[in-house]
One Martini backbone bead per residue (centre of mass of N, CA, C, O) as a GRO file, in nm:
protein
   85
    1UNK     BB    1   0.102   0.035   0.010
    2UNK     BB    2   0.090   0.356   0.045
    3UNK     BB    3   0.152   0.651   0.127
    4UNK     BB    4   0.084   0.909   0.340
    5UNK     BB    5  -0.107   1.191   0.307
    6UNK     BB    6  -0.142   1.485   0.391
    7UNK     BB    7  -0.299   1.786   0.332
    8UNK     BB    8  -0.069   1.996   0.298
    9UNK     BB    9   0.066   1.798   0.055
   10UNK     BB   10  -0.209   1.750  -0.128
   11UNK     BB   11  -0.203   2.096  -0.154
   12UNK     BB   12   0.082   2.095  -0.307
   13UNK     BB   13   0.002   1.932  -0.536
   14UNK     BB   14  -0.259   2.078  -0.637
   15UNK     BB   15  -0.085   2.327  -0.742
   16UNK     BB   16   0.101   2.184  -0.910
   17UNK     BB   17  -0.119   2.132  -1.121
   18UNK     BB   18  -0.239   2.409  -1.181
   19UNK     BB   19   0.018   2.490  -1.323
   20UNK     BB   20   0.025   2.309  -1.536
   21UNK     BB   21  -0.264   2.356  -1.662
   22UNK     BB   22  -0.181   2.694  -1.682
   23UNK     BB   23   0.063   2.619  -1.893
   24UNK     BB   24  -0.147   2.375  -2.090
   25UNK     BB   25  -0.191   2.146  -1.966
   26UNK     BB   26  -0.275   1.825  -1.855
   27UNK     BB   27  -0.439   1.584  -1.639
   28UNK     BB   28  -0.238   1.380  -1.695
   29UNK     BB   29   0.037   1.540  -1.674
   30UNK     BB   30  -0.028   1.623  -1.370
   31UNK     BB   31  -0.090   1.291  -1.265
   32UNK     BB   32   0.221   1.220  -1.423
   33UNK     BB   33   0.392   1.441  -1.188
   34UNK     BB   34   0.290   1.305  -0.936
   35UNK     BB   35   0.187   1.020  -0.904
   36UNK     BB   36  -0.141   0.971  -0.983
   37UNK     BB   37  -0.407   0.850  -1.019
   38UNK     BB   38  -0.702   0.927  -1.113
   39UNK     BB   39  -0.866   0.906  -0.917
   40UNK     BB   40  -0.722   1.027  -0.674
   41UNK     BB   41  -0.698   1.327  -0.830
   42UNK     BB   42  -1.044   1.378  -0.782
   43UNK     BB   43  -1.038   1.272  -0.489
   44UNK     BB   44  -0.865   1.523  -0.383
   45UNK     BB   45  -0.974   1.747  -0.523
   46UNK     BB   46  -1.255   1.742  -0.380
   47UNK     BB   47  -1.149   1.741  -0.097
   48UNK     BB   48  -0.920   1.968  -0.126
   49UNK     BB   49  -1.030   2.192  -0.362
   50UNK     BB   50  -0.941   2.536  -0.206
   51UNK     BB   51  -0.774   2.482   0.012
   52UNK     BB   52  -0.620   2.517   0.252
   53UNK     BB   53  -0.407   2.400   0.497
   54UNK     BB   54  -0.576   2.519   0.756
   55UNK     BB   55  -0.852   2.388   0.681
   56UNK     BB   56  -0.802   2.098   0.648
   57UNK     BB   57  -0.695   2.005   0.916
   58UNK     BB   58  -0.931   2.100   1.046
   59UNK     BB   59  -1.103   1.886   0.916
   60UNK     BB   60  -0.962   1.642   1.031
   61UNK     BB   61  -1.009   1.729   1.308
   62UNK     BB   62  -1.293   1.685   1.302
   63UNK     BB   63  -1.346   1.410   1.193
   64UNK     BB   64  -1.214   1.272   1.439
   65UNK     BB   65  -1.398   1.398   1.662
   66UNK     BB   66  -1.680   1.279   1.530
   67UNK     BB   67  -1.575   0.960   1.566
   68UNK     BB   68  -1.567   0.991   1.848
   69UNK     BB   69  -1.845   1.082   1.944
   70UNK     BB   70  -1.987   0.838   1.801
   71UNK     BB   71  -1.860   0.621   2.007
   72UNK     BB   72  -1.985   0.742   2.283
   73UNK     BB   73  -2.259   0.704   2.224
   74UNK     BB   74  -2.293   0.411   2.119
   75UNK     BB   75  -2.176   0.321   2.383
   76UNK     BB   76  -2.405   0.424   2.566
   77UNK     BB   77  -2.650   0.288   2.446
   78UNK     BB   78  -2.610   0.013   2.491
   79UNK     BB   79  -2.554   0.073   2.809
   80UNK     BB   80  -2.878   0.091   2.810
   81UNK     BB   81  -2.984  -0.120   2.713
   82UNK     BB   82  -2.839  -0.331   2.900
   83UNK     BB   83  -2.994  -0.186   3.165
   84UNK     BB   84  -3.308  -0.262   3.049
   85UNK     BB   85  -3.281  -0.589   3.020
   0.00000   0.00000   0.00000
């Protein structure tokens, strides 16, 4: 499996293809300079694509967040459930 890439990283690879696409090239251009296969390239593209650096931070930081607490929930409804029973 490949390596993780950070946000920081992800945005900083995806201004480098705007770059490319910018000086004439093309996505096939800018996903074979990255090193990215194209789903990669469209899905990295949607989901960090017009973001800073701090602001996807903050969202992966957010959904680290939210995915804590619906385990938190979860495991409380259990315990409910099971102190019911």
């Amino acid at each position: 499996m490949g390596k993780k890439h950070g946000p920081e990283e992800i945005i900083g690879k995806l201004r480098e293809a705007e770059i490319v696409l910018a000086q004439g090239g093309t996505a096939s251009d800018a996903r074979r300079r990255l090193g990215v296969s194209e789903q990669t390239y469209y899905r990295r593209r949607k989901e960090f694509g017009g973001l800073e650096t701090d602001q996807a931070r903050r969202m992966k930081d957010l959904e680290k967040e939210n995915q804590r607490l619906r385990r938190a929930i979860s495991d409380l409804t259990l315990d409910k459930l099971i102190l019911q029973a």
